[in-house]
C-alpha positions in Angstrom: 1.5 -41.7 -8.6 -0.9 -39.9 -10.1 -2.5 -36.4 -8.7 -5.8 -35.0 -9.7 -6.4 -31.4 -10.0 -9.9 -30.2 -10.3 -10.7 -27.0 -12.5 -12.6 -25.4 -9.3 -9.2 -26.1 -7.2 -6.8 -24.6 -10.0 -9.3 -21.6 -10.0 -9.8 -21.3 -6.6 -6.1 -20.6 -6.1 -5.9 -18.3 -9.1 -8.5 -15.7 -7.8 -6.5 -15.9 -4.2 -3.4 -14.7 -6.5 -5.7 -11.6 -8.4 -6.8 -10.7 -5.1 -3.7 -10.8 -3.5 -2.5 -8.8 -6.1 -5.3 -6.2 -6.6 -5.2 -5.7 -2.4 -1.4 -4.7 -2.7 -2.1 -2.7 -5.9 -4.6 -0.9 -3.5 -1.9 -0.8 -0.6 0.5 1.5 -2.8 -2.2 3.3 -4.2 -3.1 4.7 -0.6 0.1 4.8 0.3 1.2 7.2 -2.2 -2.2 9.4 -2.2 -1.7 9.3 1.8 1.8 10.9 1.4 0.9 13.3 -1.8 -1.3 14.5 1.0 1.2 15.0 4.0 3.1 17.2 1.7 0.6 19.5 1.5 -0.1 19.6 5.0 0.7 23.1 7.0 3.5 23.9 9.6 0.6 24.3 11.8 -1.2 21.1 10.9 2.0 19.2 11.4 3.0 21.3 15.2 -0.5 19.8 16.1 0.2 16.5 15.5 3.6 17.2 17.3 5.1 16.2 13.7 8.6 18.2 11.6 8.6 18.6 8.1 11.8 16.8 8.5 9.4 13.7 10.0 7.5 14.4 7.1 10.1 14.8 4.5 11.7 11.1 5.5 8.0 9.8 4.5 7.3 11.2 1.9 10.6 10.6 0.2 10.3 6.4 0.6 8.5 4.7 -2.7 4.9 3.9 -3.1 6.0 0.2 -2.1 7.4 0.7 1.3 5.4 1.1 4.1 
C-alpha cells in the first residue's frame, strides 16, 4: 500500500512545528523578562499586591522553562 504525500502537506506540518517552536521560544522569553522584573520590584510594591519577597524569591529562582 502505497501513501502519497503532497509537498503542501509535508509543509503544512513543518510551519506548525516552527510555530510551535517560535511561540514557546516566546513563552520563556516573557517568562524570564517577567521575573528579571519582579526582582526589582519594592517591598512596598510587593505589600500592595499582598505579595513576600520570599513569594517572590521561590519565582524568580525556577528556570526560564517552568511556568
Amino acid at each position: 500500500m502505497s501513501v502519497y504525500v503532497s509537498s503542501s502537506m509535508t509543509k503544512h506540518h513543518g510551519l506548525g512545528f516552527w510555530s510551535g517552536v517560535v511561540e514557546l521560544l516566546a513563552a520563556w522569553r516573557f517568562r524570564y523578562r517577567t521575573r528579571h522584573e519582579l526582582a526589582q520590584w519594592s517591598e512596598r510594591d510587593l505589600h500592595d499586591l499582598g505579595l513576600s519577597r520570599s513569594d517572590i524569591a521561590a519565582e524568580i529562582d525556577k528556570p526560564f522553562w517552568r511556568g
